[in-house]
Every structure is written in structure tokens, then in C-alpha cells.
MARMAR-539332 format. One line per field, with one value per residue (C-alpha): residue number from 0; residue in three letters; chain; z, y, x. Coordinates in nm, 3 decimals. Layout:
# MARMAR-539332
n = c(NUM:...)
res = c(ALA:...)
chain = c(A:...)
zz = c(Z:...)
yy = c(Y:...)
xx = c(X:...)
# end
This chain:
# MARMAR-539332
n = c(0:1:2:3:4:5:6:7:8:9:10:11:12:13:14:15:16:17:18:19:20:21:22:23:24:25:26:27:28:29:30:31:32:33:34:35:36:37:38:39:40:41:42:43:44:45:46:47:48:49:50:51:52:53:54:55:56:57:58:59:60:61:62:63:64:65:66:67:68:69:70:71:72:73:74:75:76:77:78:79:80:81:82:83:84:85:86:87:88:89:90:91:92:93:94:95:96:97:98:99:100:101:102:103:104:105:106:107:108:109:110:111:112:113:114:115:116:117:118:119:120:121:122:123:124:125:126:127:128:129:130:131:132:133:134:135:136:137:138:139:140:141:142:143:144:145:146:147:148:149:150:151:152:153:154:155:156:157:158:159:160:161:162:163:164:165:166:167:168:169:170:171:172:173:174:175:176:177:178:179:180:181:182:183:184:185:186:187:188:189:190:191:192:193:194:195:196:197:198:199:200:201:202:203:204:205:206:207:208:209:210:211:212:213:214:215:216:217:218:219:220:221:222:223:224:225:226:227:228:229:230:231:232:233:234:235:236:237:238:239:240:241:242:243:244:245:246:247:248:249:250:251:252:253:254:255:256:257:258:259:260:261:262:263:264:265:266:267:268:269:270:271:272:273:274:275:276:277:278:279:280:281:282:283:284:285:286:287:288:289:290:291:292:293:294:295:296:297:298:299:300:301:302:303:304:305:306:307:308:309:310:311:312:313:314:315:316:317:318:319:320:321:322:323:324:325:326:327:328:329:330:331:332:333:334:335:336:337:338:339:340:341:342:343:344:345:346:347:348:349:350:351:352:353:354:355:356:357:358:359:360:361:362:363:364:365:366:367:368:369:370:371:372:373:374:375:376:377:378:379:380:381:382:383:384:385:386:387:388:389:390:391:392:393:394:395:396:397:398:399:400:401:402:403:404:405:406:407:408:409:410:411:412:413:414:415:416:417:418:419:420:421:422:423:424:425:426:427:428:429:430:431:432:433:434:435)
res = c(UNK:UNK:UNK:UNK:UNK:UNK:UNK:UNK:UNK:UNK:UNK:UNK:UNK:UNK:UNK:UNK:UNK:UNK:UNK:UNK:UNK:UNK:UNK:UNK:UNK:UNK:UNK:UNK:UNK:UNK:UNK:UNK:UNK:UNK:UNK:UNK:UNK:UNK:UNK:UNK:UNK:UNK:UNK:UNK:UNK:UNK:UNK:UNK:UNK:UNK:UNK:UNK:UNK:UNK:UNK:UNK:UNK:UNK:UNK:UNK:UNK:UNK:UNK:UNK:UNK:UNK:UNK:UNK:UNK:UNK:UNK:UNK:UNK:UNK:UNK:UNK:UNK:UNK:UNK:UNK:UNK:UNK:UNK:UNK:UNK:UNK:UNK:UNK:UNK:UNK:UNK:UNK:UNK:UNK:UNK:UNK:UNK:UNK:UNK:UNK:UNK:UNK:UNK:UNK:UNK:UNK:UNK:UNK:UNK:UNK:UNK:UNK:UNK:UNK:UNK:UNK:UNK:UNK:UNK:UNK:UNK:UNK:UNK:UNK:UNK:UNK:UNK:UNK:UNK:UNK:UNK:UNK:UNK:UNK:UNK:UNK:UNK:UNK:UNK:UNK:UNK:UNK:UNK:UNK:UNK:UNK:UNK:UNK:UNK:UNK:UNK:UNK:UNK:UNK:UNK:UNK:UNK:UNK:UNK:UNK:UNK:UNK:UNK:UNK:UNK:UNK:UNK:UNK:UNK:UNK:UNK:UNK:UNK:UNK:UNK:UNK:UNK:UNK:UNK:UNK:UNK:UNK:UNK:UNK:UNK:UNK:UNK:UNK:UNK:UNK:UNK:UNK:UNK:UNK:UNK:UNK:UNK:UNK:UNK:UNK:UNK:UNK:UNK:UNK:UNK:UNK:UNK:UNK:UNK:UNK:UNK:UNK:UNK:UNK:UNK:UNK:UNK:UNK:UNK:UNK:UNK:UNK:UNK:UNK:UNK:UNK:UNK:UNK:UNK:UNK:UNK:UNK:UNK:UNK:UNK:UNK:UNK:UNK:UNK:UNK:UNK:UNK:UNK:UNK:UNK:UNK:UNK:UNK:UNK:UNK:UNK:UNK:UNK:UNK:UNK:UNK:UNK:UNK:UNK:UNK:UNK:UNK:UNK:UNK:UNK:UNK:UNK:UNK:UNK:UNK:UNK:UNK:UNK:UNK:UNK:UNK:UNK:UNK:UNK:UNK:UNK:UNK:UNK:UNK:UNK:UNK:UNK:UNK:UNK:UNK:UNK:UNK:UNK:UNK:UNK:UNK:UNK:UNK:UNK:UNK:UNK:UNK:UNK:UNK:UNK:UNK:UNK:UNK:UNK:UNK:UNK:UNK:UNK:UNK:UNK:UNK:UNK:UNK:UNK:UNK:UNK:UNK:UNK:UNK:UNK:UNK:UNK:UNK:UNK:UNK:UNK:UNK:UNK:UNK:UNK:UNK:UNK:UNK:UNK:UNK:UNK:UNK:UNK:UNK:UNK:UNK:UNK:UNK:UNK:UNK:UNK:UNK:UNK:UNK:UNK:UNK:UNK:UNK:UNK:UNK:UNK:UNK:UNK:UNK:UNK:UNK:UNK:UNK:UNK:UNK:UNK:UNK:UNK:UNK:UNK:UNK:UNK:UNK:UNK:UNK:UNK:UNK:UNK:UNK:UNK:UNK:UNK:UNK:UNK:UNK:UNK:UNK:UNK:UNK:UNK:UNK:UNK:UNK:UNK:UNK:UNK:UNK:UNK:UNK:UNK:UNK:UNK:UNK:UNK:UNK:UNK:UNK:UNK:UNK:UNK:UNK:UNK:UNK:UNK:UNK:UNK:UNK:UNK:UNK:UNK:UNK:UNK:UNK:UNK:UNK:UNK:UNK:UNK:UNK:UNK:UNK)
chain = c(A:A:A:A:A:A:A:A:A:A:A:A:A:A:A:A:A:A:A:A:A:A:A:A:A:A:A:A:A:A:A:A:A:A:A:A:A:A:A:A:A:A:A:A:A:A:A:A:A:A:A:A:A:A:A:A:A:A:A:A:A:A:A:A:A:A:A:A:A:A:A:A:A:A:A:A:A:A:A:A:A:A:A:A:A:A:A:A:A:A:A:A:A:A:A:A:A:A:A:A:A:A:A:A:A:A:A:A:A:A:A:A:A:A:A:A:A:A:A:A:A:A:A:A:A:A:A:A:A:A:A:A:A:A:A:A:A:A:A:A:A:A:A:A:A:A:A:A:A:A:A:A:A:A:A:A:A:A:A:A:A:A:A:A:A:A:A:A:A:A:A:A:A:A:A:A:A:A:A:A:A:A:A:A:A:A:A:A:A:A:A:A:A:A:A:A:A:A:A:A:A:A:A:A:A:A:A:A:A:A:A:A:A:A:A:A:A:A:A:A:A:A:A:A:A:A:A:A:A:A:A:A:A:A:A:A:A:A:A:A:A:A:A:A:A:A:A:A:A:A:A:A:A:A:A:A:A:A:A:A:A:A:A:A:A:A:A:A:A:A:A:A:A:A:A:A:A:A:A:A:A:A:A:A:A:A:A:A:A:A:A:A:A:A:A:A:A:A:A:A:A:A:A:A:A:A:A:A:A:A:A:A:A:A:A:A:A:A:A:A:A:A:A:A:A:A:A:A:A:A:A:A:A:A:A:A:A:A:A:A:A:A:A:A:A:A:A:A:A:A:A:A:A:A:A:A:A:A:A:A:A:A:A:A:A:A:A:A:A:A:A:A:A:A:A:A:A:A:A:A:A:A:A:A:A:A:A:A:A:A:A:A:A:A:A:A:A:A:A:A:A:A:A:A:A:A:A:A:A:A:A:A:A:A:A:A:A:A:A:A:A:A:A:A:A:A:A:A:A:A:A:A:A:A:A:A)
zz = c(0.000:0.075:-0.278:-0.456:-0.254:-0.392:-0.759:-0.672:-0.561:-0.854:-1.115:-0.864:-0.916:-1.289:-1.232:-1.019:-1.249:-1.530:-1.318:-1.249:-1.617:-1.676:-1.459:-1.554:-1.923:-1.808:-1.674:-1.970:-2.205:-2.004:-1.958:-2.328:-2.409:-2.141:-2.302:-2.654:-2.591:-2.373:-2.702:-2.899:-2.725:-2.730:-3.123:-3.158:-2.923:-3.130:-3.366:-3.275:-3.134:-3.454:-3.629:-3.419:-3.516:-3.845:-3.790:-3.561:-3.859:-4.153:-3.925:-3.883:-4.263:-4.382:-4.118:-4.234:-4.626:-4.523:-4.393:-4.590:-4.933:-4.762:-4.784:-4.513:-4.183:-3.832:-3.540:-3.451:-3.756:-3.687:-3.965:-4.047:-4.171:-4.176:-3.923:-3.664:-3.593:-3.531:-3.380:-3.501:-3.320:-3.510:-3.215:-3.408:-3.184:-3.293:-3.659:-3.590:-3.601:-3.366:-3.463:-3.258:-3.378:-3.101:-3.255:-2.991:-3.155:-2.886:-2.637:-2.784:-2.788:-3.030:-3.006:-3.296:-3.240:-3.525:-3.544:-3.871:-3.907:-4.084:-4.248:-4.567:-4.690:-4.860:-4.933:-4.998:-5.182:-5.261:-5.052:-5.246:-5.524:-5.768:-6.033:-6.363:-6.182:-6.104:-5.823:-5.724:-5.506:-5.315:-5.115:-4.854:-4.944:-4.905:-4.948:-4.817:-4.965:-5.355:-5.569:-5.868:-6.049:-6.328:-6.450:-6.446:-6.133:-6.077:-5.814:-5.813:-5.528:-5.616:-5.369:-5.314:-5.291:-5.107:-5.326:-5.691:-5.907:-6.190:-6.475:-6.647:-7.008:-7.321:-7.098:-6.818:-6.754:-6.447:-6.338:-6.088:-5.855:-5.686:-5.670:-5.453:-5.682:-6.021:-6.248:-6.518:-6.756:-7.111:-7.056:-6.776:-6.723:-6.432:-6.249:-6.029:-6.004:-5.802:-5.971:-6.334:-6.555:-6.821:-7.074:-7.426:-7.370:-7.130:-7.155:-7.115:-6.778:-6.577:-6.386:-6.323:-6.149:-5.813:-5.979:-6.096:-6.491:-6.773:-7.016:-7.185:-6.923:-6.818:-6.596:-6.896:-7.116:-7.367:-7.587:-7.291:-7.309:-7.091:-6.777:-6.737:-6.543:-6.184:-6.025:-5.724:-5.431:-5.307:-5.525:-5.475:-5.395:-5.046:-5.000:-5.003:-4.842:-4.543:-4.540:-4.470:-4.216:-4.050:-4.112:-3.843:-3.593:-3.715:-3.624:-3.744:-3.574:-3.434:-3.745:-3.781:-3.545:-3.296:-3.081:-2.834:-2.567:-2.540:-2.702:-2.833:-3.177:-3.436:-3.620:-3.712:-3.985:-3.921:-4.152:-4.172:-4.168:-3.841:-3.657:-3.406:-3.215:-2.881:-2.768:-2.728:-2.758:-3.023:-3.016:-3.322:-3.195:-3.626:-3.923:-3.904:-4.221:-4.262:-4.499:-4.546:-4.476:-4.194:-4.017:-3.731:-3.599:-3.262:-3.059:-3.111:-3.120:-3.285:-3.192:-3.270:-2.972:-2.838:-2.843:-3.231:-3.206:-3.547:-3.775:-3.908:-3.946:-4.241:-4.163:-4.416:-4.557:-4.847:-4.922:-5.244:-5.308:-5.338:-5.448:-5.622:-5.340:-5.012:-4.925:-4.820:-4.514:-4.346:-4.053:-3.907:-3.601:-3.387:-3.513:-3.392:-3.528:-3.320:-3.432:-3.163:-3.037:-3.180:-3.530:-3.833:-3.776:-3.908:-3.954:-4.313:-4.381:-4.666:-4.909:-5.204:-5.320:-5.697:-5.765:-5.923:-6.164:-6.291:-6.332:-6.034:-5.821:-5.437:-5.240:-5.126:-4.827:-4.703:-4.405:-4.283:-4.004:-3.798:-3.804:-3.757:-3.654:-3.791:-4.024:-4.431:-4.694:-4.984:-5.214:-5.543:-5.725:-5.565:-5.459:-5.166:-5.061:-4.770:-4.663:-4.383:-4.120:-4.171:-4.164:-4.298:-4.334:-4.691:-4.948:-5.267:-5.479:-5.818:-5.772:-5.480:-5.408:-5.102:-5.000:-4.762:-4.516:-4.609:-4.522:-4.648:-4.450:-4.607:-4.326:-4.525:-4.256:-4.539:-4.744:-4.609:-4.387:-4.228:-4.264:-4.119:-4.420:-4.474:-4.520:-4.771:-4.807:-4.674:-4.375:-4.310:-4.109:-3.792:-3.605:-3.637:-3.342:-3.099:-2.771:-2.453)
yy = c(0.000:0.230:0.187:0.271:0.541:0.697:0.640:0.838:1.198:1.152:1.400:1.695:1.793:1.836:1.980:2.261:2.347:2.367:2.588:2.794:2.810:2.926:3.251:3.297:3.278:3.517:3.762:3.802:3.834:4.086:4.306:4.250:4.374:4.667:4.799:4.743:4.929:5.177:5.234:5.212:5.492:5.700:5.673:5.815:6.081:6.165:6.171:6.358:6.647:6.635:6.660:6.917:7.128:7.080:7.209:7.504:7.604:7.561:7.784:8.044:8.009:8.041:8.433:8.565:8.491:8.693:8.969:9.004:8.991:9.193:8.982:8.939:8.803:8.751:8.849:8.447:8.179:7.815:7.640:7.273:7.008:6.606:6.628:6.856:7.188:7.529:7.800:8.131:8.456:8.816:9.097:9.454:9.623:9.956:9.859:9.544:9.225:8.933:8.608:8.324:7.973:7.675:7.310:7.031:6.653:6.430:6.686:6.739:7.119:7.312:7.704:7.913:8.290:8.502:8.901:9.044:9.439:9.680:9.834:9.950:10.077:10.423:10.607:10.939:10.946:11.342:11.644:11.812:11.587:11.789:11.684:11.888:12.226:12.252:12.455:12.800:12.928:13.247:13.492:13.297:12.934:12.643:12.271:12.020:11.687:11.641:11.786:11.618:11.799:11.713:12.070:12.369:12.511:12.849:13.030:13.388:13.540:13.229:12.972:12.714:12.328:12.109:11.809:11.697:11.864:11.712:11.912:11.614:11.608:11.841:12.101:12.056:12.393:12.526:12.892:13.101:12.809:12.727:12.360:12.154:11.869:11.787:11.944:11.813:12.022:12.006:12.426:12.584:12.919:13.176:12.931:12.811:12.421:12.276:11.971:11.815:12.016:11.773:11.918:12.060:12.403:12.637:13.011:13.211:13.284:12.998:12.890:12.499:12.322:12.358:12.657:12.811:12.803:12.943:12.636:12.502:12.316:12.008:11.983:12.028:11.816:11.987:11.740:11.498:11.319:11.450:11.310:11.110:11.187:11.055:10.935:11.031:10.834:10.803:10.715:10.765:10.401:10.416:10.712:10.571:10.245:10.514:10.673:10.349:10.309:10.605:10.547:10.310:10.607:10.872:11.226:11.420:11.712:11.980:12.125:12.262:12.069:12.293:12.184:12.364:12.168:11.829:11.582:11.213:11.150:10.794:10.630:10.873:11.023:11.380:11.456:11.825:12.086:12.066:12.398:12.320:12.657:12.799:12.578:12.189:11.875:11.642:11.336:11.042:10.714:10.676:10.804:11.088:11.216:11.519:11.506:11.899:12.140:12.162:12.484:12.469:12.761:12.925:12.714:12.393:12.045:11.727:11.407:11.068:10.828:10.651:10.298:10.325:10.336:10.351:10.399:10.745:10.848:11.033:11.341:11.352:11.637:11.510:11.586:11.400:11.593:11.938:11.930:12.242:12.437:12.284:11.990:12.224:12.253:12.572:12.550:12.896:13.057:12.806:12.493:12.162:11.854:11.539:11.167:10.901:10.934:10.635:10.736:10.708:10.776:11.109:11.313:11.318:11.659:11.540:11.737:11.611:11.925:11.936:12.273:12.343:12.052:12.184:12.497:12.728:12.912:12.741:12.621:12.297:12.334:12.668:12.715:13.048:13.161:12.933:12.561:12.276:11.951:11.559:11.684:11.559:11.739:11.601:11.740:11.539:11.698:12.069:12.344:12.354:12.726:12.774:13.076:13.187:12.987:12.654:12.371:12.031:11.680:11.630:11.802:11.636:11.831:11.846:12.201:12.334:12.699:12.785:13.176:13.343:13.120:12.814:12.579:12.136:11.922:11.567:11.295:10.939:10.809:10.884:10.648:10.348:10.471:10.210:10.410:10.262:10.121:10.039:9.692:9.463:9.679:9.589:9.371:9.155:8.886:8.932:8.616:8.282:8.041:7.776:7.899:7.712)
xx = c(0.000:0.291:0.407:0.109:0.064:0.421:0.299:0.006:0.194:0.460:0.292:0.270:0.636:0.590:0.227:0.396:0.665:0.394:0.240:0.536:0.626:0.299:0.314:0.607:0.543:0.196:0.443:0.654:0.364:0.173:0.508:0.561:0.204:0.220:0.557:0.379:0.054:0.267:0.462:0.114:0.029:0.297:0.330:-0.053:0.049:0.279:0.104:-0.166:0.115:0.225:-0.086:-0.172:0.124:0.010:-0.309:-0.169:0.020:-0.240:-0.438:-0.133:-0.069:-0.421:-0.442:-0.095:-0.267:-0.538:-0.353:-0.076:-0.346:-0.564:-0.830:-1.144:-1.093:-1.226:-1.063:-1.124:-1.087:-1.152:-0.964:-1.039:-0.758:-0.848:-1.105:-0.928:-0.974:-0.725:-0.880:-0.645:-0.726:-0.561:-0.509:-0.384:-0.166:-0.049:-0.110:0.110:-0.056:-0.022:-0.165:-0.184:-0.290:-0.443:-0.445:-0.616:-0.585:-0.659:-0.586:-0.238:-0.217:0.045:0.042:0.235:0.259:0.346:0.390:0.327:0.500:0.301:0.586:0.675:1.031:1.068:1.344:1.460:1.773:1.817:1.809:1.631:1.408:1.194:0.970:0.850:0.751:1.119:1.384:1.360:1.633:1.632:1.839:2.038:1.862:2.070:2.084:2.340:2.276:2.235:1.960:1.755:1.512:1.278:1.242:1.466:1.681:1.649:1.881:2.005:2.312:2.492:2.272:2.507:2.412:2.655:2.662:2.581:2.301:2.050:1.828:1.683:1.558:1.673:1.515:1.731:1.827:2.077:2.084:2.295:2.373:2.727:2.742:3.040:2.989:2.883:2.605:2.419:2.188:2.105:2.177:2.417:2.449:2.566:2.716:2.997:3.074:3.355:3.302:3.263:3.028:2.804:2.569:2.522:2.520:2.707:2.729:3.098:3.085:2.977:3.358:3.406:3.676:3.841:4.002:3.668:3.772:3.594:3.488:3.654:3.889:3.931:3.662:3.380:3.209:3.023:2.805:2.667:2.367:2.097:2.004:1.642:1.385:1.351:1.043:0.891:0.956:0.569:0.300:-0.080:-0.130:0.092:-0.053:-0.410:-0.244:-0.134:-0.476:-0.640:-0.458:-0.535:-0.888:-0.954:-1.065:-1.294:-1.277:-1.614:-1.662:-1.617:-1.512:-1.260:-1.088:-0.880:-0.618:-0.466:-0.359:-0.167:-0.331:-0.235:-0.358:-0.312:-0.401:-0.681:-0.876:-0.990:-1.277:-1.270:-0.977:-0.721:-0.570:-0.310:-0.236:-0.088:0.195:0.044:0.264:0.087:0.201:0.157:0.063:0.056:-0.078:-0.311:-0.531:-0.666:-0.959:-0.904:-0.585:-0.355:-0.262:0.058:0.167:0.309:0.548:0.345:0.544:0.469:0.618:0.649:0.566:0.841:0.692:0.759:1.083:1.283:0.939:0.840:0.487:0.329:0.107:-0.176:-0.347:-0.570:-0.912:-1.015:-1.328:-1.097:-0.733:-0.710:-0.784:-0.795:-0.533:-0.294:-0.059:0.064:0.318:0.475:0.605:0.808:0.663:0.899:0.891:1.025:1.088:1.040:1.413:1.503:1.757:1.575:1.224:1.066:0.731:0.675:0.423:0.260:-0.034:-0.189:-0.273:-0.254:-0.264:0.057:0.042:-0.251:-0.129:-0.260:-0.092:-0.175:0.106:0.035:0.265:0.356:0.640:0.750:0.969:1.151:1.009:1.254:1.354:1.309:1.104:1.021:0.824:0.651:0.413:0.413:0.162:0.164:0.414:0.623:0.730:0.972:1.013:1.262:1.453:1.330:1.554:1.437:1.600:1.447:1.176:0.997:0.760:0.605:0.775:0.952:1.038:1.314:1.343:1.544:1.733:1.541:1.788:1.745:1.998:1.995:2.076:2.225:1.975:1.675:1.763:1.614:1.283:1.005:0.658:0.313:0.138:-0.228:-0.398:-0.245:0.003:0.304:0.306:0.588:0.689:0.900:0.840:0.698:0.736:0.606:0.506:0.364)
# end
């Protein structure tokens, strides 16, 4: 019986190591399977992160498109892209744009900020810059910086201009000038050049050279060809691209508009004529239009605000329904003008009075006695007439008259200048990143 009862207990040593193999196989499987559906898992995370990066971006893409093209948009767009979503929100700050883009894919959240700058470049490349209506020079006038004019030059007392000087066209005529560096003219006459002298005609006593000798010498060249014309630096459609711009605050009445105490004003369209009088400090959050004319005067200043930093701002006087009369700027007395302190950025005065192209005798801007400082004129269709001590960085005008001791000081800073700009017209992008 003992025997037997040995046979009976002799599978429980292999039953238990079945057993034991069993967990143990168990074990491996379920930490296999754990580790696979851990890695499962962290493949469709990501990706879903990546997918909803992807979506983040076709969001950001689809709001800078919009933007830059100036086409419509939402301050919130919800973008769809293979059955996710993007929800893109477009904040203007200061004209600036900051657009921010939200994907969720699974609750995998990617954020993209992007800054758009409402810039655009312009630049001034002459002191002086002149189109068919041509340069009159008076009395003690003076320009340091060169001069390019589409028309004739007209100076008398010898005005001098510190720098090179261009009549354009076979009627390209100089007059009476004393130039430091090189004149070109179809015609030159009554005239003193330091320089080279290039045209087709010159009378007997005009003296070129460092030596100031009759031609011919060595420093003439009779037969040249003439010089082209030069456009303008602004056309109408920045301008209008500026005046939108402004035109996202309204100013309707009182009209006129006075000012005559400190007051903050841009971007802004002012839908009558503006007088700023008395001594206030205006200063230009960005562009202002003036659906009228402008009138400065006393010991007023205008200023650009320091969060601009190195941008200039244009100063608008425009009113489409009446360029012939009306359109027109007037600054006098001890008018300043200020950039934001930052070098490079200006307060470009600018009419589109079109008087003078059409023949009449308005002044689109007028400046007598002392105004100064960072400080542009343009007029591209009218007259500009400074009278007096005014001193200026830069002046462009269909035709440009400087009396007196008007006095143009070109800066080499003018020649590459960030202005404001309207919708579609001209943003740029600064940044474009990931942020938490």
C-alpha cells in the first residue's frame, strides 16, 4: 500500500513546475504587451502632437494669407484640416498684427505665435528731389545733400548746394547756382561748379573746377547726353495704403478741429480741416489724415511716440473731393517737429494738393519763419514754398520753391525709412514660433 501510494503523488512535481512556467510565461507576455501598448500609445500621441502642429500652422498660414493679401478676416478663424480643428485669433496692436494659432488633436495642444509688421520701406535718396515744376532758389537758401530735379533750377546770389546737381531732359536747364559737386543740364548758365560740368550748352561765364575756370577746361564736357527723369519716391497708392490706415478712428466734428492743448492723436482720420495753435505737444501714436488742410503755428510740437521706435509716421493732408484748393498745409512761427528718439524715424508733412500741376498758383505746403527739426516734406503733385529759417531733413515736390534762409539738411539716414502702411500693403513677417 505504501508503494502505490508513492505512484500516486509523482505528477505533482511536474504539475507545479507547469504551473510555475505558466506565470512565468503570463508575466513576460503581459510586460511585453504593457511595453507594446505603452509604445502604442505614445506613437498616436505623437502623432496627434504632430498633427496638431500641423493644424496650428495651416491655421497660422491660412491668417498671415489673409492679412498680408488683404483679404477678409475675423478676429477668430476656426480652420479645419483632416477632421481637426485650429482655432487662429488676429489681435492689431499699434497697426502690428499678432496672430496666434491653437491646434487640440486628442488633447495634444500646439500654439504658434506670429507678429506680422506693418511696415513698408521708402526712401529718400536726394536732398532736395523735384519733379517737372522745377527749383527756385532764393536769397540765402541752401541745401546740403544732392539735388535732382525734373524741371529747371532756378537760383540767383549764387545759392550754393553742397553736393551733386541734376536738370533732367533736353530742358534741363541750371541757373545762378554754386554747386560743390557735379552738375548736369542740357543748358548751364551763371554758375559756379567745383566739380565736373556735363551738358550741351554752357554760356561764357559759368567757372568749373576747383580753380573756378571758364569752359573750356578740363573739368567740362560739352556734348553729354541729358540726364532722365527721376520718379517720385511716393506714389498715390501708399498714400491711399497710409490713409487706410489712419482710417480706423474717425474724427467728425467739431469742425474745424482745434487743438490747443496736449493731445495724443493715431491712427486717425480727421474729416474736416485741423488747426493746431498755442503751444500743445501732439504726439503720433501713427498716421493721421486730414480730410481737409492743416494749419501749425506758434510754438506747437509734434512728436512721434516713443513705443515706435525707429518707424516714421506720415502726416496727411488730403481731401479727395478738393485738391485744387484745399489739401494744403501751413506751418509757421516756432513749429517743432520730433521723431520718436530712436535714429531714423521722421514726420513726413505730406499734401496732395494738386494745384501746381494743374497749373494754379496754391502752395500745397507753405512754411515760414523758424520751423525745424526731424522733419520731411513732400508734395508730389503741388508746390512747396519755404520761406525763412526753416531747416528740414528732406523736401519732394512736383515744384519746390526755397526763399530766404530756407535751409534742407539731407541725413544718409533717409535712405532706407520704415513708414506705417495700410492693409495689404506691406506687412511683413517678424516672427513665427512655438510657444507654450
Amino acid at each position: 500500500m505504501a508503494l502505490r501510494r508513492e505512484k500516486y503523488h509523482e505528477g505533482q512535481a511536474l504539475f507545479t513546475a507547469v504551473i510555475f512556467f505558466l506565470f512565468i510565461s503570463l508575466a513576460i507576455v503581459m510586460g511585453l504587451t504593457a511595453s507594446a501598448v505603452k509604445s502604442s500609445k505614445i506613437s498616436l500621441d505623437l502623432l496627434s502632437a504632430k498633427k496638431s502642429y500641423f493644424v496650428a500652422e495651416s491655421g497660422t498660414e491660412d491668417a498671415v494669407y489673409r492679412v498680408i493679401k488683404g483679404k477678409k478676416y475675423s478676429a477668430e478663424e476656426v480652420v479645419s484640416l483632416d477632421g481637426s480643428f485650429a482655432t487662429t485669433t488676429i489681435m492689431n496692436l499699434s497697426g502690428d498684427m499678432e496672430i496666434t494659432s491653437i491646434g487640440d488633436v486628442s488633447r495634444n495642444i500646439r500654439k504658434l505665435k506670429t507678429e506680422l509688421s506693418n511696415d513698408t520701406e521708402t526712401s529718400f535718396h536726394y536732398g532736395v528731389q523735384v519733379g517737372d515744376g522745377g527749383l527756385i532758389m532764393q536769397n540765402s537758401a541752401l541745401v546740403t545733400g544732392n539735388v535732382y530735379v525734373n524741371g529747371p533750377i532756378i537760383a540767383s546770389n549764387s545759392n550754393e548746394i553742397k553736393g551733386d546737381v541734376v536738370s533732367a531732359r533736353s530742358t534741363g536747364s541750371i541757373t545762378g547756382i554754386y554747386a560743390t559737386g557735379t552738375a548736369y543740364a542740357h543748358n548751364i548758365a551763371n554758375s559756379k561748379i567745383d566739380g565736373d560740368a556735363y551738358y550741351q550748352i554752357i554760356d561764357g561765364i559759368t567757372k568749373v573746377g576747383p580753380n573756378k575756370v571758364i569752359c573750356p577746361n578740363f573739368y567740362c564736357h560739352p556734348d553729354s547726353p541729358d540726364q532722365p527723369p527721376s520718379d517720385l519716391p511716393i506714389s498715390d497708392e501708399l498714400i491711399s495704403s497710409w490713409e487706410d490706415a489712419a482710417d480706423i478712428s474717425v474724427i467728425t466734428s467739431p469742425c474745424p478741429y482745434e487743438i490747443k492743448s496736449d493731445t495724443v492723436l493715431g491712427p486717425v482720420k480727421i474729416e474736416c480741416n485741423l488747426e493746431i495753435s498755442q503751444n500743445p505737444t501732439i504726439t503720433l501714436m501713427g498716421p493721421v489724415w486730414v480730410a481737409g488742410s492743416i494749419d501749425v503755428s506758434n510754438t506747437a510740437i509734434i512728436r512721434i511716440d516713443l513705443s515706435l521706435g525707429k518707424k516714421s509716421v506720415p502726416f496727411i493732408a488730403d481731401d479727395p473731393l478738393n485738391r485744387l484748393t484745399s489739401s494744403k498745409i501751413t506751418l509757421q512761427n516756432r513749429v517743432t517737429f520730433e521723431g520718436s528718439g530712436t535714429e531714423g524715424s521722421y514726420i513726413l508733412v505730406l499734401s496732395q494738393n494738386n494745384s501746381a500741376e494743374n497749373g494754379g498758383s496754391e502752395k500745397a505746403i507753405f512754411i515760414k519763419n523758424t520751423v525745424s527739426g526731424g522733419l520731411l516734406l513732400y508734395a508730389g503733385h503741388g508746390q512747396i514754398y519755404l520761406d525763412n529759417r526753416s531747416n528740414l531733413r528732406e523736401v519732394t515736390g512736383y515744384k519746390i520753391t526755397l526763399s530766404n534762409q530756407a535751409n534742407v539738411i539731407y541725413e544718409s539716414g533717409l535712405a532706407n525709412l520704415l513708414f506705417e502702411s495700410g492693409p495689404g500693403g506691406g506687412y511683413s513677417i517678424d516672427s513665427w514660433r512655438e510657444v507654450k
